[in-house]
DRENDO-1510 file (C-alpha; in Angstrom, 1 decimal, always signed):
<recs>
REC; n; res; u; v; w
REC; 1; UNK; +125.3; +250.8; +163.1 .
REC; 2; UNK; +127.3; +247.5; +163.4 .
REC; 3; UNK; +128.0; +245.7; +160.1 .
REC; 4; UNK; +126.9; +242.4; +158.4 .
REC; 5; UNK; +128.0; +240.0; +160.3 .
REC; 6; UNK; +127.7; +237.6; +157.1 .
REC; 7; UNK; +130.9; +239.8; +155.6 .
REC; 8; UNK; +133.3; +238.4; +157.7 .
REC; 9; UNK; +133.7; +234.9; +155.7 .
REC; 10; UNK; +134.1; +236.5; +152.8 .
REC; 11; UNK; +136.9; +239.2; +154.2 .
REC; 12; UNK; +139.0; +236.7; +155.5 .
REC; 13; UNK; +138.8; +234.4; +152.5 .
REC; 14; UNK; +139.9; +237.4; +150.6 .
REC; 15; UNK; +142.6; +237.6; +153.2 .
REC; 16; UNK; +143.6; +234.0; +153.0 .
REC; 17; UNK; +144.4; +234.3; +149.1 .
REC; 18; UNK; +146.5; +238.1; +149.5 .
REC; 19; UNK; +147.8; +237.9; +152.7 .
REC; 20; UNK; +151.7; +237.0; +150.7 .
REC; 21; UNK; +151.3; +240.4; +148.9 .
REC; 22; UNK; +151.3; +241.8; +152.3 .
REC; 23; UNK; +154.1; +240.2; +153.1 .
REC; 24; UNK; +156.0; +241.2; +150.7 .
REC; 25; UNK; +155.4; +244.4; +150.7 .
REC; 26; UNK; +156.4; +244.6; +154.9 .
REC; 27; UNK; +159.2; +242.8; +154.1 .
REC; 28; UNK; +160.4; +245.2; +151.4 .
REC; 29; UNK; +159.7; +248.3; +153.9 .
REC; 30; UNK; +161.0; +247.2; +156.4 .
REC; 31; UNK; +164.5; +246.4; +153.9 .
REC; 32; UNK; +164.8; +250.1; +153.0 .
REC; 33; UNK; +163.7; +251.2; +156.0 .
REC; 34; UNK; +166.4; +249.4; +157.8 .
REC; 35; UNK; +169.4; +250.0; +154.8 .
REC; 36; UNK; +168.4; +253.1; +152.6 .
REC; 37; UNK; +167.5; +255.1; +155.5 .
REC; 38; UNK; +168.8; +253.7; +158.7 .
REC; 39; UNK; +171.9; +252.7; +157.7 .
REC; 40; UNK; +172.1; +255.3; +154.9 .
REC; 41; UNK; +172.4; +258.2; +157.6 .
REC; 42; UNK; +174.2; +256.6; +160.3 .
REC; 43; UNK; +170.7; +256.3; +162.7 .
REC; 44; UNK; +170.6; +253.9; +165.2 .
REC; 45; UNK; +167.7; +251.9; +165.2 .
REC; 46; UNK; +166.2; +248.8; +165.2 .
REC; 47; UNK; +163.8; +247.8; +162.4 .
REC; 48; UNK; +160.8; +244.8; +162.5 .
REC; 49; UNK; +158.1; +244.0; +160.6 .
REC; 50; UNK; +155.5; +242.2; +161.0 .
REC; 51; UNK; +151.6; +241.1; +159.0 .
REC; 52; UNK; +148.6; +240.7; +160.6 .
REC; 53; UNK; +147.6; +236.7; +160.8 .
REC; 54; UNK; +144.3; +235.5; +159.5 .
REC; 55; UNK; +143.2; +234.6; +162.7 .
REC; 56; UNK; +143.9; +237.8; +164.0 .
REC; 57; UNK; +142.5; +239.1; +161.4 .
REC; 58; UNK; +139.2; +237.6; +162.2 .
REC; 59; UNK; +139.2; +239.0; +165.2 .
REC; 60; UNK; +139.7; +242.1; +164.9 .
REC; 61; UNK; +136.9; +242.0; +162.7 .
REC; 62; UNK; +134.0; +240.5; +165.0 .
REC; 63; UNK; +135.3; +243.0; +167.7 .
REC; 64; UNK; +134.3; +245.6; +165.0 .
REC; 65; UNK; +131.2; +244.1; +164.4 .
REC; 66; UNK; +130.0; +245.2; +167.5 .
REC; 67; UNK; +130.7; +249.3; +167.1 .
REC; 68; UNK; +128.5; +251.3; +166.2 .
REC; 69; UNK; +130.6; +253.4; +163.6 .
REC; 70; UNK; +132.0; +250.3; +161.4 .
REC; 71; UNK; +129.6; +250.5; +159.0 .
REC; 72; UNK; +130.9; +248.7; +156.1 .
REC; 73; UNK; +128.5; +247.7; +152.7 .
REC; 74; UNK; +131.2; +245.5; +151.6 .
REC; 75; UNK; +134.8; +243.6; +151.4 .
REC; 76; UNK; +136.3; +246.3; +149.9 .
REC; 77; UNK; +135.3; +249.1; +152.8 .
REC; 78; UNK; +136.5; +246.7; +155.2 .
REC; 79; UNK; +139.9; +246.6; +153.6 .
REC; 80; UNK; +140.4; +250.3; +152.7 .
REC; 81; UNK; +139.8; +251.2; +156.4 .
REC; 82; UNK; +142.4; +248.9; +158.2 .
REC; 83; UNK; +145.6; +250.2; +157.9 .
REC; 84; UNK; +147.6; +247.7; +160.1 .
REC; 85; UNK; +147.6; +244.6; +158.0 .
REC; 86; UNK; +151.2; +245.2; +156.9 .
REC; 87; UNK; +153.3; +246.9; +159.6 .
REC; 88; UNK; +157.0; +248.1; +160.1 .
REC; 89; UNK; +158.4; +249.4; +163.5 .
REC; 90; UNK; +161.3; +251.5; +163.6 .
REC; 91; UNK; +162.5; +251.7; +167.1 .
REC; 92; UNK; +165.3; +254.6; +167.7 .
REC; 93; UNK; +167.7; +254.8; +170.2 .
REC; 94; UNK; +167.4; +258.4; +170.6 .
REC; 95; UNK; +164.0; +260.3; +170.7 .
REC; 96; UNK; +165.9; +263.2; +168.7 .
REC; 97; UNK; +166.1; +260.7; +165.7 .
REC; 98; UNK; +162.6; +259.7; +165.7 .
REC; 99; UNK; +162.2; +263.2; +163.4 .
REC; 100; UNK; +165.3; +262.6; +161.1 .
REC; 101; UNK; +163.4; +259.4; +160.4 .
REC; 102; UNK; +160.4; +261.1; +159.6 .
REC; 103; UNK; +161.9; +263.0; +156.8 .
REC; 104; UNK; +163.6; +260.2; +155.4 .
REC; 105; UNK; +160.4; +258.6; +154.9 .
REC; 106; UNK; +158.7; +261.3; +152.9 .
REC; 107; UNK; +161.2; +261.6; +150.5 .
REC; 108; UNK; +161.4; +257.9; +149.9 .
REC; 109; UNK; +157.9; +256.8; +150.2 .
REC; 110; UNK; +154.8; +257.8; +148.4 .
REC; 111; UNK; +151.1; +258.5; +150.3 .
REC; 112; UNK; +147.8; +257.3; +148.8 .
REC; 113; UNK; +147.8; +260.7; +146.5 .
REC; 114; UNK; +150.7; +262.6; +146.9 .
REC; 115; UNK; +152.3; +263.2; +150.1 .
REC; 116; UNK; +152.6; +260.9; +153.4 .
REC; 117; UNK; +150.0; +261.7; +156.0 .
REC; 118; UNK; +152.1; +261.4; +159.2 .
REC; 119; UNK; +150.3; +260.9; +162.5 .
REC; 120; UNK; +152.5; +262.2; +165.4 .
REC; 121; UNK; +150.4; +260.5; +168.8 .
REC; 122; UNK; +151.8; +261.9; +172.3 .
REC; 123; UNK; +148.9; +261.3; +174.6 .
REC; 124; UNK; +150.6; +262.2; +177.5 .
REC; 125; UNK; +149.7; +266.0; +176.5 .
REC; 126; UNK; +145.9; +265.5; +177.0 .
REC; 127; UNK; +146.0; +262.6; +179.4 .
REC; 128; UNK; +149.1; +263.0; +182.0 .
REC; 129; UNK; +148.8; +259.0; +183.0 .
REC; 130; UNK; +149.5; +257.9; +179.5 .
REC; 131; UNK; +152.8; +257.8; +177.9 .
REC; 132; UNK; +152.1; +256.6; +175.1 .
REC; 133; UNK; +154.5; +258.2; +172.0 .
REC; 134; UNK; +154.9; +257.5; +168.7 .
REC; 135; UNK; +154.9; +258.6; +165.2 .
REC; 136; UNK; +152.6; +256.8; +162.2 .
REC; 137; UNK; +153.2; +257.1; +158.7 .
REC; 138; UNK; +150.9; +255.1; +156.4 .
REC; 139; UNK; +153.0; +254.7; +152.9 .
REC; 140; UNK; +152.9; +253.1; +149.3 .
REC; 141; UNK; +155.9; +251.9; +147.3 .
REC; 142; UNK; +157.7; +254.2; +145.2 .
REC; 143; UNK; +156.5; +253.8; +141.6 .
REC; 144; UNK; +160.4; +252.7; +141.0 .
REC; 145; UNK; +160.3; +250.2; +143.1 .
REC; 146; UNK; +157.1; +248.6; +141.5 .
REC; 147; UNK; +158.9; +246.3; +139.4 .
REC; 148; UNK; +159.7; +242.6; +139.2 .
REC; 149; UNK; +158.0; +240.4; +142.0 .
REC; 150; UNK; +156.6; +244.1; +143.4 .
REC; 151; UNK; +154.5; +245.1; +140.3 .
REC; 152; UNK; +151.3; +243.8; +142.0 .
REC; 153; UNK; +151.1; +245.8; +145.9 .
REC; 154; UNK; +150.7; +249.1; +144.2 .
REC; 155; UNK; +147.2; +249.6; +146.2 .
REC; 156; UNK; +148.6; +248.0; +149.6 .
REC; 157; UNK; +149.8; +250.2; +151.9 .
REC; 158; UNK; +151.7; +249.7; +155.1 .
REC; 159; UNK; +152.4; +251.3; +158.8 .
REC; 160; UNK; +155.3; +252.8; +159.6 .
REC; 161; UNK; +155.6; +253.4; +163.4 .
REC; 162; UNK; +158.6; +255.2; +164.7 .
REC; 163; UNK; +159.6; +255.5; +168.6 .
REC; 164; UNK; +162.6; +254.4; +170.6 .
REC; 165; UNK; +163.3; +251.3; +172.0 .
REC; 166; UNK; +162.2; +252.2; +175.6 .
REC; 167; UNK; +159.3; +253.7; +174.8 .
REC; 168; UNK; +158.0; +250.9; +172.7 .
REC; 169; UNK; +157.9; +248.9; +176.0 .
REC; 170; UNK; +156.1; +251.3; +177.7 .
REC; 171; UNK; +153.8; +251.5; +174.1 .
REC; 172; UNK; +153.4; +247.2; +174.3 .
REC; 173; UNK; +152.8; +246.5; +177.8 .
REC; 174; UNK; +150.3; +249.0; +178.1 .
REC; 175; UNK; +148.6; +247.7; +175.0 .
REC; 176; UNK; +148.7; +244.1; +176.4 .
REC; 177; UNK; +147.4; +245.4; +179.7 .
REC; 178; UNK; +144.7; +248.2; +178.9 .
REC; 179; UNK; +143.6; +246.9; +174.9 .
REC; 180; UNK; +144.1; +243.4; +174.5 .
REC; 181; UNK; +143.5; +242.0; +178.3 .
REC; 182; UNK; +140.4; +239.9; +178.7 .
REC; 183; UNK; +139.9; +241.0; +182.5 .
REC; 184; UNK; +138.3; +244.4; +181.8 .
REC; 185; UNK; +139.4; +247.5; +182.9 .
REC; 186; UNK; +143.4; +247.6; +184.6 .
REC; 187; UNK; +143.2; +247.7; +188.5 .
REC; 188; UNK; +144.0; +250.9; +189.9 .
REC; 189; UNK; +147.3; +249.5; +191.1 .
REC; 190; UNK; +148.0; +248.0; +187.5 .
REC; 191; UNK; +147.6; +251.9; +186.5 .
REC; 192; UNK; +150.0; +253.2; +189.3 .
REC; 193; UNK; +152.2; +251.2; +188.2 .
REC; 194; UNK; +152.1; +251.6; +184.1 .
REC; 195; UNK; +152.1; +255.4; +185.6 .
REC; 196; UNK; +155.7; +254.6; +187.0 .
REC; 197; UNK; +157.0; +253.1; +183.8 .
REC; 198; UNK; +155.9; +255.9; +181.9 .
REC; 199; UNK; +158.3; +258.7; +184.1 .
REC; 200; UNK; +160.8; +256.4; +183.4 .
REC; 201; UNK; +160.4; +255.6; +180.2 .
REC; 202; UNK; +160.6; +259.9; +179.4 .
REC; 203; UNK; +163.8; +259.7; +181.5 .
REC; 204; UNK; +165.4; +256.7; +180.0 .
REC; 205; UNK; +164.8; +258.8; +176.8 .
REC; 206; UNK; +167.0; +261.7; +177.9 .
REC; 207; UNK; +169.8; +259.8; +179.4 .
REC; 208; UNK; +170.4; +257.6; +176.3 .
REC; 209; UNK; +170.4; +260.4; +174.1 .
REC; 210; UNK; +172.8; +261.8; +176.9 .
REC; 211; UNK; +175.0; +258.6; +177.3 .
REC; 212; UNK; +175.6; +258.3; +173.7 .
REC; 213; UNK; +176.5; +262.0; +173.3 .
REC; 214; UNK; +179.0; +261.5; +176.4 .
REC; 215; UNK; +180.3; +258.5; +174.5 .
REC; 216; UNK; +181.0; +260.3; +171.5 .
REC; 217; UNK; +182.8; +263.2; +173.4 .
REC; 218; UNK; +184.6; +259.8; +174.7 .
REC; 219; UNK; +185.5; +258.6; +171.4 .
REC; 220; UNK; +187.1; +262.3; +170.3 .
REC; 221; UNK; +188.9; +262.7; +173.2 .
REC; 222; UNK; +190.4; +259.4; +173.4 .
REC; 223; UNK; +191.6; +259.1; +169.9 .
REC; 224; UNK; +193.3; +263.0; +170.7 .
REC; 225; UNK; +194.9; +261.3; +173.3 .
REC; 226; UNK; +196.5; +258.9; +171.8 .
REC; 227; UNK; +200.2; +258.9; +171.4 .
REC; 228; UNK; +199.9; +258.2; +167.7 .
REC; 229; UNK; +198.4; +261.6; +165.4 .
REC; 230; UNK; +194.5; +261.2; +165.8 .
REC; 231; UNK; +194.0; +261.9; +162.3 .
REC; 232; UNK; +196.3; +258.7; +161.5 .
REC; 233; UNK; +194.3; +256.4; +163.5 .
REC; 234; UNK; +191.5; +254.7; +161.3 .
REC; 235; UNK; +187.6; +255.3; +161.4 .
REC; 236; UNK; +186.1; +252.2; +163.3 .
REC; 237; UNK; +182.7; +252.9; +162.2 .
REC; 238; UNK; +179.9; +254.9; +160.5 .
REC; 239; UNK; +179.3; +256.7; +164.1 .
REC; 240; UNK; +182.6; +257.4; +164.6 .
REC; 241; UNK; +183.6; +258.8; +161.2 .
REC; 242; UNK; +180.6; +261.5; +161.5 .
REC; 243; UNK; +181.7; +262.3; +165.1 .
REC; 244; UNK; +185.6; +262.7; +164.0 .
REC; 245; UNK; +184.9; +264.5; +161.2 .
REC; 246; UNK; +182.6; +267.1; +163.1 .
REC; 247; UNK; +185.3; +270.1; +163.1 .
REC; 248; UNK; +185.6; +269.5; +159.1 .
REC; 249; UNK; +181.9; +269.3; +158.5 .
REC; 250; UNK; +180.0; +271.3; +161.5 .
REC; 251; UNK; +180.3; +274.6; +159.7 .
REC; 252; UNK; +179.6; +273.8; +156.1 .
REC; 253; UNK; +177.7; +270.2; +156.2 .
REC; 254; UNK; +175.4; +270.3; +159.3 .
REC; 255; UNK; +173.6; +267.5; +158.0 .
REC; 256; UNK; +176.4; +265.5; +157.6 .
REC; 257; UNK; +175.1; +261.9; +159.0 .
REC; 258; UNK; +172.7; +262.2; +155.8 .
REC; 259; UNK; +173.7; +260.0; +153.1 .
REC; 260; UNK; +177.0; +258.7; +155.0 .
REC; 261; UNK; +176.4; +255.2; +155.5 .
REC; 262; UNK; +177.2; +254.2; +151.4 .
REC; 263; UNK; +179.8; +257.3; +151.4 .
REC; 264; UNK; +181.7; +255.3; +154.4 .
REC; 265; UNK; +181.7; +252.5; +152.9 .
REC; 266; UNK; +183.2; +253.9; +149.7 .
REC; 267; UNK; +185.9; +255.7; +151.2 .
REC; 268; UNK; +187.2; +252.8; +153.1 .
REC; 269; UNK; +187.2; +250.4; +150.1 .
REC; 270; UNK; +189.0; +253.5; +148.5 .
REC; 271; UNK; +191.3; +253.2; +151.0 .
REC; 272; UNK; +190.8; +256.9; +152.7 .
REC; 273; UNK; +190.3; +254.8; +156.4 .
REC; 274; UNK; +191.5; +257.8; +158.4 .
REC; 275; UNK; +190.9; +261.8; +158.7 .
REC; 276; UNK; +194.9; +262.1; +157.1 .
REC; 277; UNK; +193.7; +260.0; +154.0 .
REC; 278; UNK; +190.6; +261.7; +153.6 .
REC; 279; UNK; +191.6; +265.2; +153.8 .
REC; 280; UNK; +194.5; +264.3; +151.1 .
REC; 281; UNK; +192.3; +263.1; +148.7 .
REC; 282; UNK; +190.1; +266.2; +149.5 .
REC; 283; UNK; +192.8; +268.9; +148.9 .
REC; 284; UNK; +191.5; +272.1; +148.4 .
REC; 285; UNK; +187.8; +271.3; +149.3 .
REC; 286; UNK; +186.3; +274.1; +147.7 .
REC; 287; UNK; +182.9; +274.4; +149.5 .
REC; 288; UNK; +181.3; +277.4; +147.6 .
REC; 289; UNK; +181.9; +275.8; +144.5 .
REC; 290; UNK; +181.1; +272.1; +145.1 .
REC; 291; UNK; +177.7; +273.7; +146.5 .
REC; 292; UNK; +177.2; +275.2; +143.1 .
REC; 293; UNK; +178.1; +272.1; +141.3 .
REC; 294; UNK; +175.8; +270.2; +143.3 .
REC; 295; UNK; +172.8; +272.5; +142.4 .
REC; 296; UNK; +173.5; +272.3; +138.4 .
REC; 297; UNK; +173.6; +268.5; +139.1 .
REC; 298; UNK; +170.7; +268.5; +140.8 .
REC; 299; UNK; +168.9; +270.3; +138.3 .
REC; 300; UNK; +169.8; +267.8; +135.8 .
REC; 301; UNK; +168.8; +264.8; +138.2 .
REC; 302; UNK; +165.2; +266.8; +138.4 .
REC; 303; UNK; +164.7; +266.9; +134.5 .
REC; 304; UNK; +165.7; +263.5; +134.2 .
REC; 305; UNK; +162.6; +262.3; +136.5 .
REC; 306; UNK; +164.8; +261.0; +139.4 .
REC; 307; UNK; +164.1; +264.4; +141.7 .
REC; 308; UNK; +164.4; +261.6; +144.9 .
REC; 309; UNK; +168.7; +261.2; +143.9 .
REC; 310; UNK; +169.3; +264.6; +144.4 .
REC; 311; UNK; +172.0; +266.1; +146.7 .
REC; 312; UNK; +171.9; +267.4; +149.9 .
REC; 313; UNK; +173.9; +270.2; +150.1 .
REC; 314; UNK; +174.2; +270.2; +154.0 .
REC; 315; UNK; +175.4; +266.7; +154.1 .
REC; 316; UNK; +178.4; +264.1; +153.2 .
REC; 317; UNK; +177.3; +264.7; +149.9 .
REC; 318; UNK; +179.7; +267.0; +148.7 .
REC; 319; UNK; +182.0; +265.0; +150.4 .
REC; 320; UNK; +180.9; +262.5; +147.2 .
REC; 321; UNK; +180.7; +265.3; +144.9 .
REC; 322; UNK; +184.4; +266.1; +145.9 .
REC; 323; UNK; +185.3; +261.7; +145.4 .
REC; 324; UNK; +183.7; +262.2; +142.4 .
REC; 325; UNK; +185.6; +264.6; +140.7 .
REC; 326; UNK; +188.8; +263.0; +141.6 .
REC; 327; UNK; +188.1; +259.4; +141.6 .
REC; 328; UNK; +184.9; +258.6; +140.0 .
REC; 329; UNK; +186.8; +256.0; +137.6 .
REC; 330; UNK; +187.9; +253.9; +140.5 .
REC; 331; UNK; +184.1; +254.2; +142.5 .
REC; 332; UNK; +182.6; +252.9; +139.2 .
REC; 333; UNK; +185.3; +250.4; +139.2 .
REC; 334; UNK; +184.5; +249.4; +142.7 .
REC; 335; UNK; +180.5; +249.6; +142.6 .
REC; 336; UNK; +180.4; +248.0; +139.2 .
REC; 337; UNK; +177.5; +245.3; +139.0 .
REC; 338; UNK; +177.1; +246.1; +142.9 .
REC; 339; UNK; +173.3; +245.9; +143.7 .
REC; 340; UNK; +171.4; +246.4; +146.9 .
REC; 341; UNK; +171.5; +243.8; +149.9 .
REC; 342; UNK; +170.1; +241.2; +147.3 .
REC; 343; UNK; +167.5; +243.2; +145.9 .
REC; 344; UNK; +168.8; +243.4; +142.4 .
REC; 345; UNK; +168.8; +247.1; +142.7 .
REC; 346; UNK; +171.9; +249.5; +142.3 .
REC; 347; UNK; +172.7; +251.6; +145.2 .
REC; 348; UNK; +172.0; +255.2; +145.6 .
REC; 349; UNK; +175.8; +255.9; +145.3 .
REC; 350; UNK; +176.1; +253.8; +142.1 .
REC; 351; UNK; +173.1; +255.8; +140.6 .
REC; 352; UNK; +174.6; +258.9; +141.5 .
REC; 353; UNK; +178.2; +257.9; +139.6 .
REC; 354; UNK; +176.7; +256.4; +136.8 .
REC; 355; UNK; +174.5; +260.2; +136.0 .
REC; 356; UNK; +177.5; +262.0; +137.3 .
REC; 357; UNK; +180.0; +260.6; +134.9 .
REC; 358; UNK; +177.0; +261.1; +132.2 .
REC; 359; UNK; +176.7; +264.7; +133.6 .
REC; 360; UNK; +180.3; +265.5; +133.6 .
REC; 361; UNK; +180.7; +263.9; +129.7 .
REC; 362; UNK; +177.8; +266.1; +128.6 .
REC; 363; UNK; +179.7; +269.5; +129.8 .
REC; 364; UNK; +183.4; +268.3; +129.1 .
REC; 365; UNK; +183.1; +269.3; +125.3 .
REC; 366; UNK; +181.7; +272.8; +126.3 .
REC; 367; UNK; +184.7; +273.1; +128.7 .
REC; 368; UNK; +186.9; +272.4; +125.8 .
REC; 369; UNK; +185.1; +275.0; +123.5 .
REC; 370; UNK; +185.2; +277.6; +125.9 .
REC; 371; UNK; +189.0; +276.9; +126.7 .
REC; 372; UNK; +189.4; +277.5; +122.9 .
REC; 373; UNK; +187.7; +280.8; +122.5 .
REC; 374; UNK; +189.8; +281.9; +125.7 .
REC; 375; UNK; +192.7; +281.5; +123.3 .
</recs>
């Protein structure tokens, strides 16, 4: 049966004096959405955020007042079941990445006990006139991150949706026409039409994913033809330092966009801007080994409760293991006192030198010993 009608007041009052802890918390998604895992792993996207107004707010709730199955007893109910009041949209630019998203968000986000719930919505499989598509993840802060000005949205949540860019203009005008219209029911031309979109909406999907692949076979094959030696010219971005360094990594890293936005970075203010510089500093790149190493240090990481900072073994991050054993002095040097976009918090990357060099200090006196008894 439809609810009280008298615990609408009372629910938007509430909203009134918490709606800034709702922003704050969107805002903060939608940060490490857009840098720690984004940018982090070289996927392109575009990332918004937005929180629901109080007048909108409202509404929504005196539409709900007339269903049947909103059936609240009080302000509380009413909040635990809307899980739009804070919301972050991750639009792609290829459907492929939508995925890659997905599991950048578990490992970086917590659900209401334990792991995300993630929705993935493709209506076009039950209905063939609706192309709608999207994925919807409803996430907490990490504990870590509850600190400072954060330390009071630890029982907020927020949607997360993920699509690409086309299809979220499909997702909108659909909405607009079919959800939010006061006119009733779309025309039957209004239908044909959103019908139309939709095919090309699917299409524009594959060709981008398409175009940017043709692109990067673009990019390779006009640095090779270059008169100058393609591994002298320098990396001109995130993109194209994953796609030129495809024949080193394919094999043994096939993850390699993981983690590579902060390990680009690095290696250019290290001054390794092209494949020639790189691959000197990584001189006998022993892969078995650094695989190994990676797994002892990951261990470590585990039992020092920050499981979230280990490595990836199919991605750039040996490539930092490698920069780490020959120049973690100067990336500490370099990273020293550098926090996150404003945030006051230390990069992944200066986390990760900061235990390593703990790590390595820890098992240096053992190597010494064991050196001694070889004698």
């Amino acid at each position: 049966m439809p609810f009280d009608n008298n615990l609408i007041q009372p629910a938007v009052d509430r909203y009134r004096r918490e709606r800034d802890r709702y922003v704050k918390l969107a805002d903060r998604v939608a940060e490490i959405c857009r840098t720690e895992i984004c940018e982090q792993n070289a996927l392109r996207a575009q990332v918004t955020f937005r929180v629901k107004s109080q007048k909108s707010f409202e509404g929504k709730l005196r539409r709900f007042s007339t269903k049947q199955d909103r059936d609240y007893d009080n302000v509380d109910e009413i909040f635990n079941s809307i899980s739009d009041l804070a919301g972050v949209r991750i639009a792609a630019y290829q459907f492929e990445d939508c995925q890659r998203i997905v599991e950048h968000l578990l490992q970086t986000f917590r659900g209401a006990s334990g792991a995300i719930q993630i929705d993935v919505k493709d209506r076009h499989e039950q209905d063939r006139a609706n192309f709608y598509r999207a994925i919807h993840a409803q996430v907490w802060l990490a504990e870590e991150e509850l600190i400072g000005i954060y330390d009071n949205v630890d029982d907020i949540s927020c949607e997360i949706q993920i699509c690409t860019m086309i299809a979220h203009v499909w997702n909108e005008i659909e909405h607009d026409i079919g959800y939010k219209g006061d006119l009733g029911e779309p025309t039957l031309n209004e239908k044909k039409l959103l019908e139309m979109l939709g095919h090309t909406v699917r299409s524009g999907d594959d060709q981008i994913s398409m175009l940017l692949e043709a692109h990067s076979q673009r990019s390779v094959a006009s640095t090779s033809k270059n008169r100058q030696d393609p591994k002298e010219l320098p990396f001109r971005d995130v993109h194209d330092f994953v796609s030129r360094t495809q024949d080193f990594n394919d094999r043994v890293m096939p993850d390699f966009a993981d983690n590579s936005g902060q390990l680009f970075d690095i290696i250019e203010e290290l001054g390794l801007t092209t494949p020639a510089a790189l691959e000197m500093a990584l001189e006998q790149f022993d892969a078995p080994a650094l695989k190994e190493q990676a797994s002892q240090f990951s261990a470590q990481l585990e039992a020092d409760g920050v499981p979230q900072l280990a490595l990836n073994q199919k991605s750039s991050d040996l490539i930092l293991l490698a920069l780490f054993e020959k120049k973690l002095d100067q990336i500490l040097t370099l990273n020293k006192g550098r926090f996150g976009r404003g945030r006051g918090r230390p990069t992944r990357l200066h986390r990760l030198a900061v235990r390593y060099q703990t790590w390595r200090n820890k098992l240096e006196p053992t190597a010494i010993r064991l050196s001694s008894d070889d004698q």
